[in-house]
C-alpha positions in Angstrom: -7.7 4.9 -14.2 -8.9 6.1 -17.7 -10.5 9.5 -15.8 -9.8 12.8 -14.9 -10.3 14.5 -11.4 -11.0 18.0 -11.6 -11.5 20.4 -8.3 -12.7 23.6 -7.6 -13.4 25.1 -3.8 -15.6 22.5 -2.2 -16.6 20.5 -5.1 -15.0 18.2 -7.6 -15.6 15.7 -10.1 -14.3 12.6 -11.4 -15.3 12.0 -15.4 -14.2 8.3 -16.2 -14.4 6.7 -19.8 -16.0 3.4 -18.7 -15.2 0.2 -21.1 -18.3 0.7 -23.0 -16.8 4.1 -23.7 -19.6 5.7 -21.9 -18.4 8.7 -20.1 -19.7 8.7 -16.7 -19.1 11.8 -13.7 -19.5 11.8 -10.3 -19.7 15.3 -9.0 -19.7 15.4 -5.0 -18.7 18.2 -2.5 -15.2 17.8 -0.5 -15.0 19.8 2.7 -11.8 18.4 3.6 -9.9 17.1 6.6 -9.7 20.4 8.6 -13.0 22.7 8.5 -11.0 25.6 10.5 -10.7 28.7 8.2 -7.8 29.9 10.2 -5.9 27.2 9.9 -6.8 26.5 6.4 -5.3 30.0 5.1 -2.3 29.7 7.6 1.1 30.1 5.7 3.1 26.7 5.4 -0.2 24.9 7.5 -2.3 25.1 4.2 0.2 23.2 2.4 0.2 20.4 5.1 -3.2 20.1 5.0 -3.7 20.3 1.0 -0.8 17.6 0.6 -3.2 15.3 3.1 -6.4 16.5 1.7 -5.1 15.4 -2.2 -3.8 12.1 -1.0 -7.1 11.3 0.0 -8.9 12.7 -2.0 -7.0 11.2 -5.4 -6.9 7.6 -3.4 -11.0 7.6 -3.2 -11.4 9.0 -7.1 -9.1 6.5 -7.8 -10.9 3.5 -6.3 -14.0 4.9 -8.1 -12.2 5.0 -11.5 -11.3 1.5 -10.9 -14.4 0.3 -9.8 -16.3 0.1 -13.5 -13.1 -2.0 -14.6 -13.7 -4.3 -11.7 -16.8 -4.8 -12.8 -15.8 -5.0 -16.4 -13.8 -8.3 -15.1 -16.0 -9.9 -12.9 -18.7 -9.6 -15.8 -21.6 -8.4 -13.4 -22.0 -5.3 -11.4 -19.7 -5.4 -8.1 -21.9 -4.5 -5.0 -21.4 -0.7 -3.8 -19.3 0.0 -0.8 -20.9 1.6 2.4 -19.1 5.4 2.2 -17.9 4.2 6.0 -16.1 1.1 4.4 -14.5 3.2 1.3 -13.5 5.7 3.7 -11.5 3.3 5.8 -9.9 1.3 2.7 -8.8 5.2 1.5 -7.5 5.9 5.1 -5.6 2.6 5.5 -4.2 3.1 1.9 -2.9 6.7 2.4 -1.6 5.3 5.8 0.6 2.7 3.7 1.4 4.6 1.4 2.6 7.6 3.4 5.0 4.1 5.2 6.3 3.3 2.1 7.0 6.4 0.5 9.2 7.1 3.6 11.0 4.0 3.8 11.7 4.6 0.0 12.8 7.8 -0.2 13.6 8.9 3.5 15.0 5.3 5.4 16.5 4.2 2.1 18.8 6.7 0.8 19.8 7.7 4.3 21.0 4.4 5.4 22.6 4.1 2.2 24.7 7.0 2.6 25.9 5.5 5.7 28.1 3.4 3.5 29.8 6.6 2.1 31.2 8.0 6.0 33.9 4.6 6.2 35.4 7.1 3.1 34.3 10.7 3.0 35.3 12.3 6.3 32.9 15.4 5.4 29.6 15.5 7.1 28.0 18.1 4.5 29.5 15.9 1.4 27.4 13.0 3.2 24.5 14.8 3.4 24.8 15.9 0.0 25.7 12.2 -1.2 22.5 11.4 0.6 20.2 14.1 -0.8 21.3 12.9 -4.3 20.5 9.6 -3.5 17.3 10.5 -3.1 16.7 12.5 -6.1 17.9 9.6 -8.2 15.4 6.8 -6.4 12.2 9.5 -7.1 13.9 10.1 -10.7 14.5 6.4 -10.9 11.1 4.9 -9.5 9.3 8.1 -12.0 11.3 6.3 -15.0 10.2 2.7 -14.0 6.6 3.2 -13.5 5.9 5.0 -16.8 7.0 1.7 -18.9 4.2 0.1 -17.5 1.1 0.0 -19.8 -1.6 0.8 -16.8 0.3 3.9 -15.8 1.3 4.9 -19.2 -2.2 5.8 -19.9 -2.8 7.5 -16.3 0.3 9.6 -17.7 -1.8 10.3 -20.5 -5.1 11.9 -18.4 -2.8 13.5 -16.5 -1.2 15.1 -19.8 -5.3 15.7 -20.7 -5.8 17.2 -17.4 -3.1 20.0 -17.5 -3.8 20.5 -21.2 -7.3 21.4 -20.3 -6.1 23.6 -17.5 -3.8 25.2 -20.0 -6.4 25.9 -22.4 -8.5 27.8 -20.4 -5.8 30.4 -18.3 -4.7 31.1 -22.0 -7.9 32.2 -22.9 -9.1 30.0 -25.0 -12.9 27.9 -25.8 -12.6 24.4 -24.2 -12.8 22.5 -27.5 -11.2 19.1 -28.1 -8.7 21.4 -30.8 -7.6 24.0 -28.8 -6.9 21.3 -25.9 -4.4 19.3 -28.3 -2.3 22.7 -28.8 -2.1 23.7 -25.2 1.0 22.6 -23.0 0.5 19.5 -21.2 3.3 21.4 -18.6 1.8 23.3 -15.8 3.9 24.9 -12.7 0.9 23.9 -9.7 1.6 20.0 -10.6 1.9 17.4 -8.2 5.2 16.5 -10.0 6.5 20.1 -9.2 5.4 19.9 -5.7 7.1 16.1 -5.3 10.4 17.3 -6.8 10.6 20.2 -4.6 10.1 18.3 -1.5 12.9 16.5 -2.6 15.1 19.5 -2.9 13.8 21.5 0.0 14.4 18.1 2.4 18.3 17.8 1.1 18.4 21.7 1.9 16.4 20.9 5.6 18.9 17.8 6.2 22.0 19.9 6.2 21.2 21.4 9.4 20.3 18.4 11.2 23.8 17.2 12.7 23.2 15.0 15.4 25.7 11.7 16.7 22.7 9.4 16.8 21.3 7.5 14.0 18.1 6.7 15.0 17.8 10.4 16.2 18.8 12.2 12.8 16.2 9.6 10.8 14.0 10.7 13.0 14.4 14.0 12.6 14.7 14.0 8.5 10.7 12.0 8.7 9.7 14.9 11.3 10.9 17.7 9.0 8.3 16.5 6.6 5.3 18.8 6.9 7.3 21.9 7.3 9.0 20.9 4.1 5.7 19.6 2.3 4.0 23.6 3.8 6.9 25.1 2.0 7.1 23.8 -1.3 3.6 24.2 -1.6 3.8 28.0 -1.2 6.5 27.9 -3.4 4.2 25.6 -6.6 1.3 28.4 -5.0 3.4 31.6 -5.8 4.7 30.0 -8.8 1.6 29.5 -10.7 0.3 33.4 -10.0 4.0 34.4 -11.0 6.1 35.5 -14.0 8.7 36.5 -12.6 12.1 35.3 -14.3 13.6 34.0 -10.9 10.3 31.9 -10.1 10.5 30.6 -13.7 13.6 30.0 -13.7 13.2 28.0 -10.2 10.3 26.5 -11.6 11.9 24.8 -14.7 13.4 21.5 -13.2 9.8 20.8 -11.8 8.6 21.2 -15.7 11.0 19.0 -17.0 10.1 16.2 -14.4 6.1 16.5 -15.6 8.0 15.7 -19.3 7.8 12.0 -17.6 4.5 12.5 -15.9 2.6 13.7 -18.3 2.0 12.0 -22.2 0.2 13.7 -25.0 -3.3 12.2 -24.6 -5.8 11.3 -27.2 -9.1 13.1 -28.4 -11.1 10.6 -26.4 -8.7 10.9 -23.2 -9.1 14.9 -23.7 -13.3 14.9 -23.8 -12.7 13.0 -20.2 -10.9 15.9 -19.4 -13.2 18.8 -20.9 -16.3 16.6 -19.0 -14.5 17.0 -15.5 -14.1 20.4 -16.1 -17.4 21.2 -17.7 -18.9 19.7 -14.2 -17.5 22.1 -11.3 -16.4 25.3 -13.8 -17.6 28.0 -15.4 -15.0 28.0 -17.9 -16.8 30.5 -20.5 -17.4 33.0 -17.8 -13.2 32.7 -16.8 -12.6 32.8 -20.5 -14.1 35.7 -21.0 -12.6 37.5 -18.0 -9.1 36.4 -19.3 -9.9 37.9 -23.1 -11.0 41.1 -21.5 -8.5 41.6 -19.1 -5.8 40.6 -22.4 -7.4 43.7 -23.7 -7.1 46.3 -21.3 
């Protein structure tokens, strides 16, 4: 809420635009859920653990963004959480909402399609009925929750977010005007990552043809790890590629961010240039990129 998160290795930072319009960061180091190395640079495994690791970790930045416009409410400061209480409250939320996100876009659409064998003898076309189900509930629930106000302006630091991102692998100074002409698109979003999931799991799903219900539900939640470790080494590969086949590929998940993602104001984008300003060295990176342009 009216911040940016930006990480890089261990350590990130949260810059928030606080009511008074004070810009306030929090820089702290994140060593993660899993501290083994191996299993950390493990094909497919990494992805699992990043998908965890951002969950978390956006859930406790979040509740920190939110706190100065609690305060802001209550019209005095709100007492500080012990970091054992937050840390519960951000484990209990990623719980619920790792529940719900299944029962929306995994219980939902497959029950649904249940409706569909009484008519379509076809197992596959099912599946594929299913699958597309599915894609239009995440399109759907995308559409809904961007006509809310709150979110409309998350959209917007999330546009500031890439756009900063943007601005720097092109080579260019972090200022408040080269920001604004950057692309507010970038193929290692969340957005890209969420979508592919999607597409991978209705790609997963057609090989899972079992006569119980219960039993092929099951399996559909237990493919979704391997599915989640896949996707991510697909947005990973995609963001070090050019490749016309990985752009090509990558081009539905850049549409999707068009709903993600609004074109953020000048105060929004100095949120985003503080974030980054905190945990990079984007002159030395800048520079690199400008001299390797010139080779």
């Amino acid at each position: 809420m009216e911040g940016v998160m930006m990480k890089y290795k261990d350590t990130y930072a949260v810059a928030v635009r606080k009511p008074d319009h004070e810009i306030i960061i929090e820089k702290k180091e994140y060593k993660g859920i899993c501290k083994n190395k191996v299993l950390r640079n493990l094909v497919f495994v990494r992805g699992i653990i990043s998908f965890v690791e951002s969950m978390a970790l956006g859930m406790s930045t979040l509740t920190f963004s939110a706190s100065f416009f609690e305060e802001e409410e209550k019209g005095k400061e709100a007492k500080p959480k012990s970091e054992k209480r937050e840390k519960a409250e951000t484990g209990i939320t990623v719980l619920l909402s790792f529940v719900l996100a299944v029962a929306i876009f995994m219980a939902l659409p497959f029950y649904a399609s249940l409706l569909f064998r009484r008519y379509i003898p076809s197992e596959t076309l099912v599946i594929l009925i299913e699958g597309l189900l599915r894609l239009f509930i995440f399109f759907a629930y995308i559409v809904l929750i961007s006509r809310m106000e709150d979110i409309r302006r998350v959209f917007m630091y999330h546009g500031a977010e890439h756009k900063c991102i943007n601005c720097i692998e092109h080579g260019m100074d972090l200022t408040v005007e080269n920001v604004k002409k950057s692309s507010r698109e970038h193929k290692r979003c969340g957005t890209s990552f969420l979508f592919f999931v999607v597409i991978i799991t209705i790609i997963a799903t057609m090989f899972i043809r079992v006569d119980s219900r219960l039993l092929r539900l099951a399996l559909r939640i237990a493919i979704i790890p391997l599915v989640a470790g896949i996707s991510y080494e697909f947005i990973r590969l995609a963001g070090r590629s050019d490749n016309p086949l990985i752009n090509l590929l990558s081009k539905p998940g850049l549409w999707m961010q068009k709903l993600t993602t609004r074109e953020p104001d000048e105060e929004m984008i100095e949120v985003g240039i503080a974030s980054v300003e905190a945990v990079f060295d984007w002159k030395g990176y800048v520079e690199t990129v400008r001299e390797r342009e010139m080779k």
